[in-house]
Structures are given as structure tokens and as C-alpha cells.
Backbone as CSV, one residue per row, in Angstrom:
resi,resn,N_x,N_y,N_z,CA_x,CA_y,CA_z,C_x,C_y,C_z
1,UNK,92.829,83.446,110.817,94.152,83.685,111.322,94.569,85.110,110.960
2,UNK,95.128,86.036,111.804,95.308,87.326,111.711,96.924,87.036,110.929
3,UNK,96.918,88.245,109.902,98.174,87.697,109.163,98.782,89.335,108.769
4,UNK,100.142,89.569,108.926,100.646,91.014,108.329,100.697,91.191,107.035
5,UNK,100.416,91.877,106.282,100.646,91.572,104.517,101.375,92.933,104.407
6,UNK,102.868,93.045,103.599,103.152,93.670,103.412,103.615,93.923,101.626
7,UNK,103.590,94.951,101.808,103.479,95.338,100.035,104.787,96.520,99.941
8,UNK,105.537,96.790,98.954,106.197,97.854,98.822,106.367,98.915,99.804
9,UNK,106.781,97.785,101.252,107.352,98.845,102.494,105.888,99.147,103.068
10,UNK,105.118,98.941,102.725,103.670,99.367,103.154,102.967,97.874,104.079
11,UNK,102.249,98.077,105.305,102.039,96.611,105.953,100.846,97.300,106.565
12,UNK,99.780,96.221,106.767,98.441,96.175,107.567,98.126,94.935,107.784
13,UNK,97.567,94.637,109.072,97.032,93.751,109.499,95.452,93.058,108.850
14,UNK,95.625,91.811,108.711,93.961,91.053,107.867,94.078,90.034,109.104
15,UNK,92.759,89.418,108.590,92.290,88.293,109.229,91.904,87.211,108.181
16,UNK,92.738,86.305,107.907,92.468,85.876,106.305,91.392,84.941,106.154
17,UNK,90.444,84.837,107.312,89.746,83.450,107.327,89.527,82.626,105.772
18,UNK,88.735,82.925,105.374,88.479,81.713,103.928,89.694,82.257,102.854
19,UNK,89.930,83.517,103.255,90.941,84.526,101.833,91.869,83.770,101.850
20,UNK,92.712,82.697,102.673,94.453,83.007,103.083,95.311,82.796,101.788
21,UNK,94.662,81.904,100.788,95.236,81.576,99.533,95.473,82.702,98.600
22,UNK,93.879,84.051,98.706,94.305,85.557,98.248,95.197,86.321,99.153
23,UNK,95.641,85.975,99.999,95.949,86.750,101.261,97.468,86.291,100.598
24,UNK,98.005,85.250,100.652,99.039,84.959,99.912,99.899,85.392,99.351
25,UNK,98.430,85.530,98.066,99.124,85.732,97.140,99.358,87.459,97.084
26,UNK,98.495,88.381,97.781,98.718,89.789,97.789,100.305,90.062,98.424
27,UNK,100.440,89.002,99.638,101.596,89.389,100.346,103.117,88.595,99.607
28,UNK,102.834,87.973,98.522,104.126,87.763,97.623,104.410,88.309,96.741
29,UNK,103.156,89.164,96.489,103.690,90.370,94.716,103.051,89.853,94.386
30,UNK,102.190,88.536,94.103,101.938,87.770,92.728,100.309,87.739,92.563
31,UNK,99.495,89.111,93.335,98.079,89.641,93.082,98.166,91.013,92.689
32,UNK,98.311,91.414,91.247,98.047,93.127,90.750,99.003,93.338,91.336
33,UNK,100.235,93.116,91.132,101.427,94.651,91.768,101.165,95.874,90.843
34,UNK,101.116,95.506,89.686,100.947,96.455,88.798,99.949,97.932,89.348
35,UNK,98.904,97.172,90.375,98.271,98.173,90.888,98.428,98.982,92.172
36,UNK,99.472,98.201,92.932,100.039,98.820,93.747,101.017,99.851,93.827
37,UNK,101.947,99.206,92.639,102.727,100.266,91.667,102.296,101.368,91.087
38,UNK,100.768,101.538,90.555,100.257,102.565,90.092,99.908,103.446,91.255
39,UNK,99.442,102.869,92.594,99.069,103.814,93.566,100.368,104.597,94.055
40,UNK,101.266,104.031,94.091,102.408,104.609,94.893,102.601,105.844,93.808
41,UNK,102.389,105.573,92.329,102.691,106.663,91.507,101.791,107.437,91.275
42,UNK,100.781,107.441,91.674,99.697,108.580,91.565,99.090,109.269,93.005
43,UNK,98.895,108.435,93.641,97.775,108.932,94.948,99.111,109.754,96.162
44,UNK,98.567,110.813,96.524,99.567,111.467,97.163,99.017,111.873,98.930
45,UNK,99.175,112.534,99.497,98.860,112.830,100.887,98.312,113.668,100.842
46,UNK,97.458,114.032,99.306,96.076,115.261,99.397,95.496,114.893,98.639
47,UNK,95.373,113.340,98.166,94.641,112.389,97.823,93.049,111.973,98.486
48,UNK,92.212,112.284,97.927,90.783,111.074,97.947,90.773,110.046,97.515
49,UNK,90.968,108.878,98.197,90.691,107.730,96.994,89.554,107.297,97.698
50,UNK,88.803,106.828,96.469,87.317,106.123,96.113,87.726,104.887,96.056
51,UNK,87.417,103.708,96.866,87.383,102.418,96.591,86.115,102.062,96.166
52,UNK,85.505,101.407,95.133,84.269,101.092,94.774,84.186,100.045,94.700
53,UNK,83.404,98.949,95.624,83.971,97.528,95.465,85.257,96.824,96.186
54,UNK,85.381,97.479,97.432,86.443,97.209,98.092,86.741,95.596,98.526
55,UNK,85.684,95.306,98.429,85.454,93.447,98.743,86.101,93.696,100.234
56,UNK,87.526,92.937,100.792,87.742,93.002,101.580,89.089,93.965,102.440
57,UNK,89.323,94.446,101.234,90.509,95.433,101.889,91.602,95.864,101.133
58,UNK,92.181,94.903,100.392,93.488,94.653,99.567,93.738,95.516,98.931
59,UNK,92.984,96.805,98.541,93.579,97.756,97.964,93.315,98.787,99.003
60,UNK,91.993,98.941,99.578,91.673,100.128,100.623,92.663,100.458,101.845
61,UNK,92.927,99.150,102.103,94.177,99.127,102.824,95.556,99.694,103.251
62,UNK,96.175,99.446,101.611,97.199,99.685,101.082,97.064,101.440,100.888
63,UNK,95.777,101.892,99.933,95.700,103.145,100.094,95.550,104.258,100.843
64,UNK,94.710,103.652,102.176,94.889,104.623,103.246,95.866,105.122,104.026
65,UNK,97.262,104.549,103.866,98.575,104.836,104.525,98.996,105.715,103.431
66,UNK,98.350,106.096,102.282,99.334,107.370,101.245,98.280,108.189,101.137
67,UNK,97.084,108.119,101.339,95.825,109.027,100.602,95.747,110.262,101.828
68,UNK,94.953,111.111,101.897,94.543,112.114,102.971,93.416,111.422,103.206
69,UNK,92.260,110.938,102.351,91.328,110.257,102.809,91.178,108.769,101.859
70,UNK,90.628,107.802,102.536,90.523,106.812,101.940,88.695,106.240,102.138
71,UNK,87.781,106.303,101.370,86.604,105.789,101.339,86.454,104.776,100.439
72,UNK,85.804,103.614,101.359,86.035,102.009,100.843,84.752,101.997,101.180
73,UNK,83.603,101.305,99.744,82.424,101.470,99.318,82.152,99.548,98.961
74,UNK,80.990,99.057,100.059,81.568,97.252,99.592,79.892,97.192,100.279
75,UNK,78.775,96.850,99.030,77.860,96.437,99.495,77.265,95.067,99.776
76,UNK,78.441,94.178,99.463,77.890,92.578,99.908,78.131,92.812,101.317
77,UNK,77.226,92.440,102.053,77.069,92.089,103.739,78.428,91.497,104.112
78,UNK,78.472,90.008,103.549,79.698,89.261,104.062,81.480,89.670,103.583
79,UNK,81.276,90.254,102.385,82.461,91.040,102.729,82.941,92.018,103.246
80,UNK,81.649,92.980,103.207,82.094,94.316,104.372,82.316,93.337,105.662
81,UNK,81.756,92.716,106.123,82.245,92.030,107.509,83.549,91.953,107.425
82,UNK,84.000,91.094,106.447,85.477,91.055,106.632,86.084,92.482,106.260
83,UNK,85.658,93.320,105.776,86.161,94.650,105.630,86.533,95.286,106.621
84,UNK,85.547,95.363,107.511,85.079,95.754,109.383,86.120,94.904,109.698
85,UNK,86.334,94.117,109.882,87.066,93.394,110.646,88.531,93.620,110.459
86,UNK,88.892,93.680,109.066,90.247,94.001,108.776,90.504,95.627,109.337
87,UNK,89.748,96.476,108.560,89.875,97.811,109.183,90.624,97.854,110.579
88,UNK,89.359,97.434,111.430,89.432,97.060,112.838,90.766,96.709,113.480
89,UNK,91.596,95.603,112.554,92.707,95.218,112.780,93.609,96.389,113.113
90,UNK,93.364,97.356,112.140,94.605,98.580,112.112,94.483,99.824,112.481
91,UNK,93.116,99.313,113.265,93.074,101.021,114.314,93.811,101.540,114.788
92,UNK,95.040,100.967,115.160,95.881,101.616,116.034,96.594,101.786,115.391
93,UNK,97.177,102.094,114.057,98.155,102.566,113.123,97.986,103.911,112.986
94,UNK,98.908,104.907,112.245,98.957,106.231,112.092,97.646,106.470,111.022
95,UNK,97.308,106.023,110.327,96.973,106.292,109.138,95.544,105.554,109.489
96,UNK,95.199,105.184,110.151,93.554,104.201,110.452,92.217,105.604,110.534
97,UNK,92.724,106.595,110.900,91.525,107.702,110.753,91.397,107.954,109.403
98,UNK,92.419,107.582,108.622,91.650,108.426,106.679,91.217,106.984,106.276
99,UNK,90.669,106.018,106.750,90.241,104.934,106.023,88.659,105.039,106.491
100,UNK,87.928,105.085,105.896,86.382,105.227,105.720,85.603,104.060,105.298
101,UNK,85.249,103.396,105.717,84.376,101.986,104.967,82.473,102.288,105.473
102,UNK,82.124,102.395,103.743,80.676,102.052,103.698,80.140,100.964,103.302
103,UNK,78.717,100.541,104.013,78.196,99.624,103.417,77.048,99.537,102.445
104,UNK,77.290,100.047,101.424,76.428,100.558,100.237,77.464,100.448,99.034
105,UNK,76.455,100.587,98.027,76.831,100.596,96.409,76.727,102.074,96.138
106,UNK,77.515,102.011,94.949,77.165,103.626,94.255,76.827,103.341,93.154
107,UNK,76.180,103.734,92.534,75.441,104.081,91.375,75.020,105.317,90.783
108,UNK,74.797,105.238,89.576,74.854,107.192,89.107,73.891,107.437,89.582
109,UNK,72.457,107.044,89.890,71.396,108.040,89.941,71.144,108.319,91.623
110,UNK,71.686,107.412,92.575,71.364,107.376,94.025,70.369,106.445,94.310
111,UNK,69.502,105.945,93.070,68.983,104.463,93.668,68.876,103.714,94.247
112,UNK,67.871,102.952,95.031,68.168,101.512,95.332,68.603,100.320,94.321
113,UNK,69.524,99.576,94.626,69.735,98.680,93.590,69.609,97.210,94.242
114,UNK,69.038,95.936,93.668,69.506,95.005,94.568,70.773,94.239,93.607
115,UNK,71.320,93.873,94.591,72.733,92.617,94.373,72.465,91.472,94.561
């Protein structure tokens, strides 16, 4: 089910299939505000943010409407899907070109790693 989640005046479109219970809870305050609160106070509009582990969006999201660029890094298969998919949702927003999603891990040396 495609669902709006909005956070501190900030809103993007998900698709919550199995999430809707995290989906929820992001869109009542009651998942990490604390970290949403920290983005609004640090990341600015000449901002990079690094998502490492983006799982499915919930922060990459939120950050690409304040960052200059937003790169969201999620090497499980089935959650970048839902990553892709959420992205996807908000192409047509102002802010959908600084959101970047890879499907790879980072690691210090550039390795292959398996998960």
C-alpha cells in the first residue's frame, strides 16, 4: 500500500508492503526522531550525505529534501528493491535528482564481501 510519511514538515511517498507497522511508526514520531532532529540540525543544502545501510529509505528519504546530494548505499537485494521502489515513488518531487541509491556495500579496502 503506497502511504505519505511525513516527518517535521518534511513528506515522501513509500510503499509499505511487509514495513507498514515500521512505516507507522516513522510517520508518528515514535521511530528515532532524535535522528531526524539531528538531520534538520546538521545537514544543510551543501550537504553530502552518505547513507550506509539505507535498508529501505527512512532516513535517505528524509535526507534528500535538505542535502545537495543524497547517496543511499543498501546491499541486501530485497531491500534495495524496496529502496527502488520507494525512490521511484518520489520522482516527481523537487528534490528526487540529489537522491542516489546503490546497490553495494562499502567497506574500507574496496573488497568483495559476502552478506
Amino acid at each position: 500500500m503506497k502511504k505519505t510519511i511525513n516527518i517535521n514538515g518534511r513528506g515522501f511517498q513509500v510503499e509499505t508492503g511487509d514495513n507498514t507497522e515500521f512505516w507507522d511508526k516513522v510517520n508518528s514520531g515514535r521511530w528515532e526522531p532524535e535522528t531526524y532532529e539531528l538531520f534538520d540540525d546538521l545537514i544543510t543544502s551543501d550537504s553530502l550525505f552518505l547513507d550506509i545501510g539505507a535498508w529501505i529509505g527512512s532516513t535517505a528519504l528524509y535526507a534528500a529534501q535538505i542535502s545537495q546530494k543524497t547517496i543511499a548505499f543498501e546491499p541486501d537485494p530485497l531491500a534495495f528493491a524496496n529502496l527502488s521502489v520507494n525512490a521511484s515513488l518520489n520522482a516527481d518531487t523537487i528534490w528526487a535528482d540529489r537522491l542516489h541509491i546503490v546497490n553495494k556495500a562499502v567497506n574500507a579496502d574496496g573488497s568483495n564481501i559476502q552478506i
